[in-house]
N, C-alpha and C positions, 0 to 999 in steps of 0.2 A: 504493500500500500504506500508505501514511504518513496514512489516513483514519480509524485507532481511535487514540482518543485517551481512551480510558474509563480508569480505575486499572486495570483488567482488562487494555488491552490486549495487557500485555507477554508476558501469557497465551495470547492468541491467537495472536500471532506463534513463541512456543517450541513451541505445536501443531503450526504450519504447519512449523514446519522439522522438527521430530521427527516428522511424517506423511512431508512429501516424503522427508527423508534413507530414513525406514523402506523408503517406494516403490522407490527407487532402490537401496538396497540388496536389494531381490529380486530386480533385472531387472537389476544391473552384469553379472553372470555371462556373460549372453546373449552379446554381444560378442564375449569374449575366446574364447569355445569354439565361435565360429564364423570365430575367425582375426583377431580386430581384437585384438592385445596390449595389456596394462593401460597400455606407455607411452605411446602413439599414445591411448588414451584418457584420458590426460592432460591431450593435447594439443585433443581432442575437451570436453572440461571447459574449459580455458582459453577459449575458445572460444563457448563457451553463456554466459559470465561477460559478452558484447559485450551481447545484448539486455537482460540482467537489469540491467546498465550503465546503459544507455540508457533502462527504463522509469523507472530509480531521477532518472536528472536531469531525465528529463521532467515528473515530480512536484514536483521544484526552480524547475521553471520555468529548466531549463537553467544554472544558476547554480552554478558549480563552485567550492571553494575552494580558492586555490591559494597559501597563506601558508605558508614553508618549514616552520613545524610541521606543519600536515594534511598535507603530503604526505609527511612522513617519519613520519608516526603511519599514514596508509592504507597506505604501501608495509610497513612494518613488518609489519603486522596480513594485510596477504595473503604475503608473502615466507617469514611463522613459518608458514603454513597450507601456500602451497603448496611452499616448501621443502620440510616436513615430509613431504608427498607420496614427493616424490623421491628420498626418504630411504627412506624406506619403501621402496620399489621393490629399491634396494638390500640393506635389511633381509632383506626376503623371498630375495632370493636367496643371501643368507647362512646363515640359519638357521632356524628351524620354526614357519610359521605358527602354530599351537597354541599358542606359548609368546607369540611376539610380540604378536600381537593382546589376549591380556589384560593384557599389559604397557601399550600403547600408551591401551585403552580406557578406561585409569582416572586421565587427563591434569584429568581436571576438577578433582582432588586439586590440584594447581600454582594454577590458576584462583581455587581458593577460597583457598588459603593466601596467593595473592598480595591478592585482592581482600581479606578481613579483616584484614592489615593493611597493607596502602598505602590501601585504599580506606574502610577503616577500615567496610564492610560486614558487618551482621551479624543474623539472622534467630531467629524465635520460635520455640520450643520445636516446637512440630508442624512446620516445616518447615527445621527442625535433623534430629530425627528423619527425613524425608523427603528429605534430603541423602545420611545414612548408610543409608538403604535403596538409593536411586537407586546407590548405590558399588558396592554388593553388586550389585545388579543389572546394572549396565552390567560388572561382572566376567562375571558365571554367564551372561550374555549373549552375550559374543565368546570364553568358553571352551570348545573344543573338541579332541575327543581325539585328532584324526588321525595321518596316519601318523608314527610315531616317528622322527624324524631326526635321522643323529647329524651333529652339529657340530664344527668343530674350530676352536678359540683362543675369542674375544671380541667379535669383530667385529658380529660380530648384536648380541649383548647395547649393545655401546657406542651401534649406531645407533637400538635402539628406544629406546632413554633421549633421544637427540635428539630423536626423534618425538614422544616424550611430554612432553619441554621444550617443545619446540615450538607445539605445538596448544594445554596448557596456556597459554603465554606468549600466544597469539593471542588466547585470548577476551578474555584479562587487556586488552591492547591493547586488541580493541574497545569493548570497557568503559569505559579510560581515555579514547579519542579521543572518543567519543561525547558526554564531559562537556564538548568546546571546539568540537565539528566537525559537521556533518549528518552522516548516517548515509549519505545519497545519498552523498557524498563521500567517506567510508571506501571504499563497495564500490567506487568507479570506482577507487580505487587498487590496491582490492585487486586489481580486474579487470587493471589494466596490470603487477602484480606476476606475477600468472598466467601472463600472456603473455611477459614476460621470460625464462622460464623452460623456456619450449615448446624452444628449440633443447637442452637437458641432455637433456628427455624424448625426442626423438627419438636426440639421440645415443647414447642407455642403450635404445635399439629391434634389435633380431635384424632387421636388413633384409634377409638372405640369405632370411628365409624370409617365403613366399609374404603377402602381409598383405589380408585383407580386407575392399575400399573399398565394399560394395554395402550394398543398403539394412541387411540385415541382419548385416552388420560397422560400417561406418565412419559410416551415419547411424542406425541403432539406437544407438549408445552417443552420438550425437550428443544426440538424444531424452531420453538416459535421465538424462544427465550434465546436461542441463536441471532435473531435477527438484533437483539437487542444488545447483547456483550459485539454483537462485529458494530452496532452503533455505536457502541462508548469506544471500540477500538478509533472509531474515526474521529472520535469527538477529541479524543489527547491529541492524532493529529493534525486537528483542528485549530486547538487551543495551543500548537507549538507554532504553526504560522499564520495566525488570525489573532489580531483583539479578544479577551475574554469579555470584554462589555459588549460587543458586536456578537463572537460567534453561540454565547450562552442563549441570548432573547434569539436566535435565528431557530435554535436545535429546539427550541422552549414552542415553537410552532408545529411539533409533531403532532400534534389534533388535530390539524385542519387532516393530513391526509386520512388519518383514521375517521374521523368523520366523513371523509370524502368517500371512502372506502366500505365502510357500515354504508352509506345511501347504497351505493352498488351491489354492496352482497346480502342486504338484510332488506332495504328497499323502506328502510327507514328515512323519512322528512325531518331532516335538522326544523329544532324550534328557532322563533325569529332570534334569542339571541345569540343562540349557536352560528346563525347566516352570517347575523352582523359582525359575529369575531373570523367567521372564515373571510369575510370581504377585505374586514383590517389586515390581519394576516397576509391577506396576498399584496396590498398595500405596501406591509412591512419587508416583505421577503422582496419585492420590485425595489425599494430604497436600498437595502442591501445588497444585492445584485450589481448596482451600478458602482 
């Protein structure tokens, strides 16, 4: 992957991951509504992070760096990501998807505040403006109105705030490690942070009930959660030759295509404000572009 090396590239790469994420976010569903639960496909992610690993050092020519900074900037940069996961998980059964999710999706906000000033990052008018579109967008994107649930104390609230520390803090990471470290070498650590993590997700697994190991449970989300670890592959080599305050709000646009996606395969009508964040969206992604 590590073969554009054009000023453009960084472009290519934040396509690739905000296409796959989009893919993969059409087809996560399939899985868990045939009995493979979100934490088991966790652990199904962790997992598909091994080959996306392994093409990334084979491109290095197998050449790992192992200086106690890169491997506490790799572990860092996967441990905020898939921490952040497992959090999540908890989130969710805390309090109301609807609420959470536009909480969480607008993490890129952290991303930019940290990168402008520690990284001292900072972008031209058109794609300033394409920032603040992308924001709006990635809201009206993961807002939806479902069922009403009532909640009791804070608990949800406290952990979607980690979520969105978190994933923010992550790209910030990849960003930073990227200016002393390959980018092959971020992802292998992120990949062994991943995997660290696999025995919480299983332990946070309902094993009383029946779980589905067949092709389409246990390796359909195997498949699908592929699309997603070769996304974050692109997204470090994104974030090694792109702005982290540009290429985060760009990759932060993988709803429109899953939206796009669901209309075609489910034949589902996005609500008006689902439209109005796809319309922003393509807005945003035309300002970036240029």
């Amino acid at each position: 992957m590590n073969i554009i090396k054009s000023s453009s590239g960084w472009l290519v790469y934040a396509f690739a991951t905000t296409v796959s994420w989009g893919i993969w976010g059409a087809l996560i569903e399939s899985p868990e509504k045939n009995g493979f639960p979100a934490t088991m496909g966790y652990i199904a992610w962790a997992l598909t992070m091994i080959p996306c690993a392994i093409v990334g050092l084979k491109i290095t020519n197998w050449k790992l760096e192992t200086s106690p900074k890169a491997i506490v900037l790799g572990m860092a940069a996967g441990l905020t990501g898939a921490g952040g996961q497992i959090i999540l998980f908890q989130a969710l059964r805390e309090g109301p998807a609807y609420i959470i999710f536009p909480i969480i999706s607008l993490y890129p906000i952290v991303t930019i505040a940290l990168s402008t000033t520690l990284l001292k990052e900072s972008a031209t008018r058109r794609q300033a403006f394409g920032i603040c579109l992308a924001l709006i967008a990635i809201y009206l994107l993961s807002y939806s109105n479902g069922e009403k649930k009532l909640t009791e104390g804070h608990t949800w609230l406290i952990l979607s705030a980690l979520v969105f520390l978190a994933w923010g803090l992550q790209a910030y990471v990849m960003k930073f490690a990227n200016q002393s470290m390959k980018a092959e070498s971020i992802f292998f650590y992120m990949t062994i942070s991943g995997l660290t993590l696999i025995p919480i997700a299983y332990y946070m697994t309902d094993t009383s009930q029946e779980i589905n190991y067949g092709w389409d449970g246990a390796y359909a989300a195997f498949f699908i959660h592929l699309l997603n670890s070769f996304g974050a592959l692109a997204l470090v080599y994104a974030l090694r030759h792109g702005k982290a305050i540009i290429v985060v709000p760009l990759t932060g646009l993988s709803p429109l295509i899953t939206i796009t996606l669901s209309l075609i395969l489910y034949n589902v009508w996005p609500s008006p404000t689902l439209l109005a964040g796809m319309l922003v969206a393509l807005v945003a992604m035309y300002l970036f572009s240029k």
